[in-house]
C-alpha positions, -999 to +999 in steps of 0.1 A: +246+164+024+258+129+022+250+103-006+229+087+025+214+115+037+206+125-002+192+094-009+159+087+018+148+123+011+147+119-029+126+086-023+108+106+005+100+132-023+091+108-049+067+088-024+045+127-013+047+136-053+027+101-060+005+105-033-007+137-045-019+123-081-049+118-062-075+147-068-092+143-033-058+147-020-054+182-031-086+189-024-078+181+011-106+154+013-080+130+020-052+135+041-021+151+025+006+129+036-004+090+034-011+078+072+001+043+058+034+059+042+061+044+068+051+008+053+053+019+013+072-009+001+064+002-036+055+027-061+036+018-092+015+043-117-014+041-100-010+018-070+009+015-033+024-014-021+028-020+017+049-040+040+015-045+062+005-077+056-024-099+078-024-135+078-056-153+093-073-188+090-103-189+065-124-216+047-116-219+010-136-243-010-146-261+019-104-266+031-089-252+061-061-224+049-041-194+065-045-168+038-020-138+036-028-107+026-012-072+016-022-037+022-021-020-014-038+013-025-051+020-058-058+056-076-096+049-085-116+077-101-091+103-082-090+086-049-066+060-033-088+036-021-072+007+000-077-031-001-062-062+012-051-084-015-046-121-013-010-128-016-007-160-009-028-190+002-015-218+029-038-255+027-038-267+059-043-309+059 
């Protein structure tokens, strides 16, 4: 194999072994290849980042903003459970 063909299935490899930490995933309660995976921007111990982001107008302390928000997964008590996390906040005048 090539260093480019070597390289996307190492990180490929890397990205199922994390996804298996989860307990519920080896128990098959959850499914065994994460449905979100072709957005994993990055690996940390116990938490996914994704490229998915959703940006939407909301009312914040009584001020018009466009809040931006970030698909992330966390290992909680053997589970990945996914949130949307505020990433970044927009004021609108």
């Amino acid at each position: 194999m090539t260093e480019l063909g070597v390289e996307p299935l190492v990180r490929r490899l890397e990205q199922q072994r994390h996804w298996q930490q989860a307990v519920t995933v080896r128990e098959g309660k959850q499914p065994p290849i994460d449905p979100d995976g072709a957005d994993l921007e990055e690996i940390r111990s116990s938490r996914r980042v994704y490229r998915r982001t959703r940006r939407q107008y909301e009312m914040i302390d009584g001020r018009a903003a466009f809040v931006t928000r970030r698909l992330q997964k966390d290992l909680q008590n053997g589970a990945w459970v996914s949130d949307m996390v505020v990433e970044g906040v927009e004021e609108l005048d």
